[in-house]
C-alpha positions, 0 to 999 in steps of 0.5 A: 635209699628206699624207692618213693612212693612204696608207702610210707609204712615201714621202716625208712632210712631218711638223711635224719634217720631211720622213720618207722611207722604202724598201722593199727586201729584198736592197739591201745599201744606199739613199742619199738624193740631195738636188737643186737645184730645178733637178733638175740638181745633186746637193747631198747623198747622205745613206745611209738607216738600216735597219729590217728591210726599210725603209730611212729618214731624216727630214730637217729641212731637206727641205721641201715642193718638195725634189727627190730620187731614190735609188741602191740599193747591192748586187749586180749580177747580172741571171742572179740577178735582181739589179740593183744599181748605184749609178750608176743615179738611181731614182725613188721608187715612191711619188713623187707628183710629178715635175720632168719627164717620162721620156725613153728612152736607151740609158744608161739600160740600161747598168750602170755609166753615171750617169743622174741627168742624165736621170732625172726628180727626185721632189717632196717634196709637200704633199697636200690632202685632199678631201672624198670622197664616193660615185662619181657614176657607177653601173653601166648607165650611159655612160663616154666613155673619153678619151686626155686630149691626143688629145682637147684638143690641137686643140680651138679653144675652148680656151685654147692652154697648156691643150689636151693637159692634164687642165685642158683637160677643165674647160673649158666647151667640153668639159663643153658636149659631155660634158653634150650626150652624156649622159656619167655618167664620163669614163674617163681613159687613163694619166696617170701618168708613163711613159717611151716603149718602147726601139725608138720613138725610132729611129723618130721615134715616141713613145707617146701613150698612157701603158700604159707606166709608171714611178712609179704615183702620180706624174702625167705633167708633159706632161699634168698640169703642174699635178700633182695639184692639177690633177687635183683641180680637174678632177674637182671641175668635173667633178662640179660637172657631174654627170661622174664621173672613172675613172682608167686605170691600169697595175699589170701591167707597168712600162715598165722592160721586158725584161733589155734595158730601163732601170733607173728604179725598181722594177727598181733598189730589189729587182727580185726582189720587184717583179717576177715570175720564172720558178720556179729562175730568177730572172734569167728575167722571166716576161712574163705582159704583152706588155710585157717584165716583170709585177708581182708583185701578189700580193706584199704590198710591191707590194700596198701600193703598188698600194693606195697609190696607189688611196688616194691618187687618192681621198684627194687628187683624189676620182675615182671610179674605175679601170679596171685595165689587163691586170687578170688580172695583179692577181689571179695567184700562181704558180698561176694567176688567183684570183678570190680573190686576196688583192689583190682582197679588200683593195681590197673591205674597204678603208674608202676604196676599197671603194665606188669604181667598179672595171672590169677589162680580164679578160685578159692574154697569159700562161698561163689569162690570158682570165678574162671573167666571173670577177673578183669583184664588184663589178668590171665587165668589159670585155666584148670577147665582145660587142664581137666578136659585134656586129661579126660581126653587122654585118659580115654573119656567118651565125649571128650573131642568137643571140648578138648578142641575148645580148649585148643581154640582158646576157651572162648565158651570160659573167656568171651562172655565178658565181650572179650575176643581174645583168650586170657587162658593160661593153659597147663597140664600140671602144676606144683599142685597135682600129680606131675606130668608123667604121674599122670600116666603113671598113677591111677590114684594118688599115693600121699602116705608119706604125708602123714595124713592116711591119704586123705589129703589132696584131689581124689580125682585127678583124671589120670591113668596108669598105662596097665600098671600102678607106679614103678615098674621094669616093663619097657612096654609100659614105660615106652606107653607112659613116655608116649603119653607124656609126648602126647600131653605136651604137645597138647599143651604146645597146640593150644591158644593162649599163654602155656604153662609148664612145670619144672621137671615135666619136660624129662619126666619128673615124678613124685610117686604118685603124690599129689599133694607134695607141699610138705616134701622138703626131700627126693620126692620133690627135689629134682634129679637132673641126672633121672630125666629122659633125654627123649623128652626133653628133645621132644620138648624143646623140639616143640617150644621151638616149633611153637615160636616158629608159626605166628598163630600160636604167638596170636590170643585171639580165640580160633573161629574157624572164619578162615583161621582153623578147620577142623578134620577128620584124619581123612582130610574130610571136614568134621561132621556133627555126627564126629563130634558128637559119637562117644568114640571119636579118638581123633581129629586134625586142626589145621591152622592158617600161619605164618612160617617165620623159618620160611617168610611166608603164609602156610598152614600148619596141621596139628595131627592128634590121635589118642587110640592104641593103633595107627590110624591112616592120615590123609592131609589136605594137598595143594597142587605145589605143596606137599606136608612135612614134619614141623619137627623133623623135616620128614615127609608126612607119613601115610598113618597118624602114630598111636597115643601122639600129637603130630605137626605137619607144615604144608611146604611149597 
């Protein structure tokens, strides 16, 4: 039975029944469409009786495994934000499982058209609830974000029916490799049905990477056939294994896009309420999103969705967590962004959602859009300010020292200025969106062609750099320079304070070929190759991931100070200059950092080493009368010169 307090919108197995219950304002009339369990024969259309805005009927012969969708009767007039018509088959905002996935077609755009044979069928369904219990994961520690069918479908240990699928993420295999990289959550990229953008399918593409939604609680039958009991046994093998889970999800935007888009859902049931439109205008969709369209969040009806379907990924699968995509988007009215946005507050009070794991993506293109540092707490924050001040020290950017060591201390110049003494940052080099790790080093611009678009797609300016070279190349210099770099960047981002993010891939040098856009490659180029990654880098990696988790101050979110907690060096053991930090040329620094040693019990310091010129550079590190410094990951003695382009770790021994 489903789980109380969800909402009571929906379809409802009840001792009686099935309840089923709409939402909509200006429909003049909702009909129930009954299916075979093949989803391709209507049987019955029943009419919903109205109460106000909803729109309901309880069914006794509706039981757990009925498909069904709805038609919305009214007003066609999209110059007036109306678009009602029967014809077009809706899935249930708060349908929970699906009998297939969404597929583009030009019909589903056309007024008057009959779409049932290709709208998927909503599931009447039977939910369990789990015991819920507190987030595994706490901020300062390591998220692996993961594309789910990217990450599985070529994985050779894994049974062939189960790679691409969420299932895939229980598997031995994989857990063996999350454990070995210290991961604390997995960050799951969309897994909620979503339908490709109009201009793909003319170009043989296809999105594989699910940020275009239509039905929020609803799980994509690609990559969770098994629905949500699928999930709900991955997270609990997961947690089994100490690895939280954190959803992805899509609340600004729905993939019924632009004027020109499809009628699926929310569009069909009320458009003037789901969706936001210009003021005086309403056939004007504001598109504060990039993607067509924006939700109206601060609506309470889409409040309750969006709160429903947060409960319900808790409630009936027990994750952790969500990253919110575009997350300005959830805290905007018609004014602007509000860090106290009404949508924001009933999440923090809610008994259910109130300790999960929250990280916004802090920007979204419409007008006051960039709002790094000003959600609300408890939210983490996608911290791209880092990302790109760490790029453009590597790169070899003259002034780049200042900032690079704010970031390493915790972005307080970004997080403090709320009065807040700790970092909310979720700090990362790259992400699904960008150039990969190693492209970074590998590309100087970006290479989208095979997205169809002449290249004019995706960040022009990725602060990146191509080690003499641009792409594949057989030179064992050049690749031995871009492997170095890649050690490089990630210890960066093992240094840093605050909660890490690393991508899928990046830790054995995954490439997409110099795309940075790679959303509508559902094929090699982003599919992982397990067989292609470098054992040299994932050692490395998982070298520092167990480093990271053997000295408390990187388990600390308090921003660094220098009051006892870091000081800054010069690699000749000398304090930082005013001048050092602000001559263009300065390639180098150390932090040492006051810790505790959780291997040894005891108090000591760690000094991070971080050298980004092309030569060795002599290093002389601060001496104790009884200490002396060896390597964090190696146990060698402290050499007498920092290495070229790295990222060195040396604990003080007594």
């Amino acid at each position: 039975m489903p789980t109380a307090g969800i909402s009571r919108l929906g379809a409802t197995p009840t001792s009686g029944g099935t309840h089923f219950a709409v939402w909509s304002r200006n429909a003049a009339r909702i009909d129930l469409c009954l299916f075979d369990k093949t989803g391709s024969k209507e049987l019955r259309r029943l009419p919903l009786t109205r109460d106000g805005d909803v729109h309901s009927l309880t069914l006794a012969d509706a039981e757990a495994g009925t498909r069904y969708g709805l038609r919305a009767d009214g007003v066609y007039s999209p110059e007036h934000g109306l678009w009602f018509d029967p014809s077009k088959l809706l899935v249930d905002p708060y349908a929970i499982e699906l009998d297939r996935p969404f597929r583009h077609d030009p019909r589903l755009t056309v007024f008057g058209e009959e779409t049932a044979d290709l709208v998927p069928k909503a599931i009447v369904t039977e939910t369990r609830a789990v015991k819920v219990k507190p987030p595994l994961f706490q901020p300062g520690e390591l998220i692996y974000e993961v594309a789910v069918k990217p990450f599985t479908i070529l994985h050779p240990d894994i049974a062939e029916k189960k790679r691409g699928t969420v299932a895939a993420l229980a598997e031995p295999p994989v857990i063996d490799h999350l454990k070995r990289l210290g991961v604390s959550a997995v960050e799951l990229m969309p897994i909620v049905a979503w339908i490709d953008e109009r201009h793909l399918p003319p170009l043989g593409l296809h999105n594989g990477w699910g940020y275009n939604p239509i039905a929020p609680m609803a799980l994509d039958p690609r990559l969770v056939p098994g629905g949500v009991k699928e999930l709900r046994k991955t997270v609990e093998t997961l947690h089994k294994a100490g690895i939280g889970v954190i959803l992805d999800l899509v609340f600004n935007h729905s993939g019924e896009s632009d004027r020109l888009g499809t009628t699926l859902s929310m569009r069909g049931l009320d458009n003037l309420i789901y969706y936001r439109h210009a003021t005086d205008r309403p056939g004007e969709l504001i598109n504060d999103t990039g993607c067509g369209n924006t939700i109206a969040c601060d609506h309470p009806m889409v409040r309750d969705l969006i709160l429903a379907s947060l409960r319900h990924f808790v409630l009936n699968a027990g994750v952790d967590g969500f990253r919110f995509d575009l997350a300005s988007i959830l805290g905007r009215d018609m004014s602007g962004f509000r860090r106290d946005a009404a949508l924001f507050a009933a999440i923090a009070a809610d008994p259910v959602l109130g300790d999960r794991i929250l990280i916004a993506e802090p920007w979204d293109t419409g007008p006051g859009g960039y709002q790094l540092g000003n959600f609300p707490e408890p939210f983490l924050e996608w911290n791209d300010r880092a990302r790109d001040d760490i790029r453009r020290y590597w790169r070899g950017d003259r002034h780049a020292i200042g900032a690079l060591a704010t970031a390493l201390a915790g972005s307080s110049d970004t997080f403090s200025r709320w009065g807040e003494t700790a970092t909310r940052s979720v700090n990362f080099i790259a992400a699904h969106d960008g150039f990969t790790l190693t492209d970074l080093a590998s590309y100087a611009r970006k290479h989208n062609e095979a997205n169809g678009e002449e290249n004019r797609d995706g960040h022009n300016e990725n602060y990146s750099w191509n080690n003499g070279a641009e792409g594949p190349i057989a030179d064992p210099e050049i690749a031995a320079a871009r492997r170095a770099d890649a050690m490089a960047l990630i210890g960066t981002l093992f240094a840093s304070r605050g909660t890490i993010m690393l991508t899928a891939g990046d830790e054995g040098g995954r490439s997409q070929g110099g795309n940075n856009n790679a959303y509508a490659q559902d094929n090699a180029v982003t599919w992982l190759d397990w067989a292609k990654l470098d054992p040299k880098l994932v050692d490395h990696t998982a070298a520092l991931s167990t480093m990271r988790r053997r000295f408390d101050v990187f388990a600390g979110t308090e921003f660094l100070t220098g009051k006892g907690d870091v000081a800054w060096l010069r690699l000749d053991g000398q304090p930082m200059r005013l001048e050092d930090w602000e001559h263009p040329a300065t390639d180098n620094f150390v932090m040492l950092l006051a810790t505790g040693d959780l291997e040894r019990r005891r108090a000591t310091r760690l000094a991070v080493v971080i050298n980004r010129g092309h030569a060795p550079h002599p290093l002389q590190l601060p001496t104790s009368l009884d200490g002396a410094w060896r390597d964090a990951l190696s146990e060698a003695a402290a050499p007498a010169f920092a290495a070229p382009r790295s990222v060195s770790f040396f604990v003080e021994i007594f």
